[in-house]
LOBADO-315762 format. One record per residue (C-alpha): residue in three letters; x, y, z. Coordinates in steps of 0.1 Angstrom, whole numbers, plus 5000, padded with zeros to 4 digits. Layout:
N
AlaXYZ/...
***
This chain:
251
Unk385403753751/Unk388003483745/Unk390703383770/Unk393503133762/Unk394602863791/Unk398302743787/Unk400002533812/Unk403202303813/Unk405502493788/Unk408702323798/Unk411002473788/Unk409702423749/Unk409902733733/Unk408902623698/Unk405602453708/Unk405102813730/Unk405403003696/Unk402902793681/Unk400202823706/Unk401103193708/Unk400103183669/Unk397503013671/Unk395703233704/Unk396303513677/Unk394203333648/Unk391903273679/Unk391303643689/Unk391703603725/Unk392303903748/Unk393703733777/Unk396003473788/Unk395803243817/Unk399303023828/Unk398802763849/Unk402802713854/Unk405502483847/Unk407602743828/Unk411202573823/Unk412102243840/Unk413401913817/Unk412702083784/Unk414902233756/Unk415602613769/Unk414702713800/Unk416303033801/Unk415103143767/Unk411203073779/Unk411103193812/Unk412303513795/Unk409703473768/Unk407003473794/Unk408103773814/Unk408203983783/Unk404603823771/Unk403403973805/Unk404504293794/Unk402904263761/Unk399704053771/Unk396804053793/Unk398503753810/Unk398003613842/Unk400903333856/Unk400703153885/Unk403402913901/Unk403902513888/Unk405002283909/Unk408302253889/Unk408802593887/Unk408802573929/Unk411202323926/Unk413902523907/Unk413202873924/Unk413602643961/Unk415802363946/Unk418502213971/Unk421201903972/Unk418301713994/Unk415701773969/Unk417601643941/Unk418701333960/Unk415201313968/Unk413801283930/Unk416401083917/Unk415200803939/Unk412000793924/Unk412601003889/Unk416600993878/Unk416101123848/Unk413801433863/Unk416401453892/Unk419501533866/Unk417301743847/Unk416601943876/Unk420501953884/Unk420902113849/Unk418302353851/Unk419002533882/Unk422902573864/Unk420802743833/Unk418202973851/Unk419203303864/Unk419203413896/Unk417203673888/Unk414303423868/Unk414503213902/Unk413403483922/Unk410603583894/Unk409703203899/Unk409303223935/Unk407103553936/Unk404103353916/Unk401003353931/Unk400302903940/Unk396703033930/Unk394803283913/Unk390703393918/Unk389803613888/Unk386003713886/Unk384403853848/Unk380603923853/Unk378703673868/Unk382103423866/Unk384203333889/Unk387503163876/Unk389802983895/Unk393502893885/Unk395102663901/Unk398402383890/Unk397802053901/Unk394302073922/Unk393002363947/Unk394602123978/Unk398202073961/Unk399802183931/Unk401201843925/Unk398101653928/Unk396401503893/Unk393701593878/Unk393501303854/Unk390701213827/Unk388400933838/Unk388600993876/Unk385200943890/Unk383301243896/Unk382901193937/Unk387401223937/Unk387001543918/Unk384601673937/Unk386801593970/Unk389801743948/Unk387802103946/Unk385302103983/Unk385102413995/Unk385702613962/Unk383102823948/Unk384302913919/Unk381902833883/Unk385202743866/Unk388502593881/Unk391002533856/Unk394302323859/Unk397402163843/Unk400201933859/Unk398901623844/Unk400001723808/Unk396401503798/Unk393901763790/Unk390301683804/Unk387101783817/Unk384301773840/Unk380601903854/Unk380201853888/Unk376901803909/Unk377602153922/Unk377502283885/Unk381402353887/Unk383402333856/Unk386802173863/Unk389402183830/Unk392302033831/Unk393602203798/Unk396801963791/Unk400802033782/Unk401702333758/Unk405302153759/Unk405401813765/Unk401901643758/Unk401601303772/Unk400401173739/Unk401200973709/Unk400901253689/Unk403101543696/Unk400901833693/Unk401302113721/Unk397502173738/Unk395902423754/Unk392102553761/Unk390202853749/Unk387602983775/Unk384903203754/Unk382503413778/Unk379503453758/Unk377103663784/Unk379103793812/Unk376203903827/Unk374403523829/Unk377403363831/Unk377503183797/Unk380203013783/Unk382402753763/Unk385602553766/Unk387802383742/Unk390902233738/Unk392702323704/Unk395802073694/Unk398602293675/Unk401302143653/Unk404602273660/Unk408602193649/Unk408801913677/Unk411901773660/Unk414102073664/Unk413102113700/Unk413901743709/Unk417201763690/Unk418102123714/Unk416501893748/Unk418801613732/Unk421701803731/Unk421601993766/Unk423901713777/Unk422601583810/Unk422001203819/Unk418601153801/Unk417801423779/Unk417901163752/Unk414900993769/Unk413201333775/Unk414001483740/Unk412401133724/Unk409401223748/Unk408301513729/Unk408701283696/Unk405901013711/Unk404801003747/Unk404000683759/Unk404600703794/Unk404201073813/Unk407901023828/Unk410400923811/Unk411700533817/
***
C-alpha cells in the first residue's frame, strides 16, 4: 500500500495539480494533509474548494495548519499582532479572510489539530507543526535529543509533519520515525519544486515500510504572476518567493 503525505499547499493550486499528478503515476490509495490549505498564496478560494471536493473523490485524511486556524479564528488583534513581527504575512492574512467564504472558514475550523490512524501493526500519527503545537518546527539538522522532547509521550511508529516547508527526517532511540514531508506550495528552496512524501507499507502485518520525498515540477511562474497580482502590500515579495526561496518569510 502506498499513501501520499502533502502539507503546506498555500493557497498554490498549480503546484497541488502537479503533486495530484504525480500521486497518480505513484499509485497511492490514500492521502494524508497535514494543513496549511490557503493563506499568502495565489487562490485561496479555488484550493480550499479543490481539497473538499478531493475528500469526496479520495481516501483523504486533512487535519488543521496552523494558518488555516488563523483565517477560520482571524480577528483585528491578530492581524495587528503579525504585522509586528511578519507585515507582509499580516496583509496577506487581511486579504485572505476578504477571499475565503464563510462557509470554507467554518470547514477550516472543524479540522481535527491531530489525527491517529493505525494500518496493521502501524501506528501513524499526523500532526502540523509538532505533537505539542502546530506552530512549532520540525527543522532538518535538529539534534536528535530536541526531537525526541518534540514527540515524548507519543507512541506512534510514524509521526509525520509539515509547517516548516523543509522536508526532513529522523530515527529516534525509541525507533519512532518522525517526517517532516516539506511544502506542496511554497518550498523554502532555491529550486521551486512543490514536495511531498510517499509512505509505502510493505508488511502490514510486521510493520515494514519506506518513506520518500518526491520533488515535482510545476508552472511556478503562472502561480507567482496570479500571488503577484492579488494586490495586497507584499504579494510581490511572496509571488517572487515561489520563484527562489531564500529566506522562509518573506523580507
Amino acid at each position: 500500500m502506498k499513501i501520499a503525505v502533502i502539507s503546506d499547499i498555500h493557497g498554490n493550486i498549480q503546484a497541488l495539480e502537479a503533486v495530484l499528478e504525480n500521486i497518480k503515476k505513484e499509485n497511492c490509495e490514500k492521502i494524508y494533509c497535514l494543513g496549511d490549505l490557503a493563506m499568502a498564496g495565489p487562490q485561496p478560494f479555488e484550493t480550499i474548494e479543490k481539497i473538499k471536493e478531493l475528500m469526496q473523490e479520495y481516501d483523504f485524511t486533512l487535519i488543521q495548519g496552523n494558518t488555516d486556524e488563523m483565517i477560520a479564528n482571524c480577528d483585528n488583534q491578530m492581524i495587528h499582532m503579525l504585522e509586528e513581527n511578519n507585515p507582509v504575512m499580516a496583509h496577506a492574512l487581511e486579504c485572505d479572510v476578504t477571499v475565503v467564504s464563510e462557509e470554507q472558514k467554518q470547514f477550516l475550523r472543524n479540522l481535527p489539530k491531530q489525527k491517529e490512524i493505525t494500518i496493521g501493526n502501524l501506528k501513524i500519527l499526523l500532526v502540523h507543526g509538532s505533537p505539542r503545537k502546530n506552530n512549532e518546527n520540525i527543522f532538518a539538522n535538529l539534534k536528535i535529543e530536541e526531537v525526541e522532547e518534540m514527540i515524548a509521550g507519543t507512541d506512534a511508529n510514524i509521526i509525520f509533519c509539515g509547517h516548516t516547508h523543509v522536508p526532513c527526517g529522523y530515527q529516534t532511540t525509541t525507533k519512532q520515525t518522525v517526517v517532516n514531508v516539506g511544502s506542496v506550495g511554497r518550498p523554502f528552496s532555491e529550486e521551486p519544486k512543490a514536495c511531498y512524501a510517499v509512505l509505502e507499507i510493505t508488511n502490514e502485518k510486521n510493520g515494514e515500510f519506506t518513506i520518500k520525498h518526491n520533488l515535482v515540477d510545476y508552472d511556478f511562474k503562472k502561480a507567482a504572476s496570479i500571488l503577484q497580482n492579488r494586490g495586497f502590500e507584499g504579494a510581490d515579495k511572496l509571488a517572487q518567493m515561489l520563484i527562489h526561496a531564500t529566506s522562509r518569510y518573506p523580507q
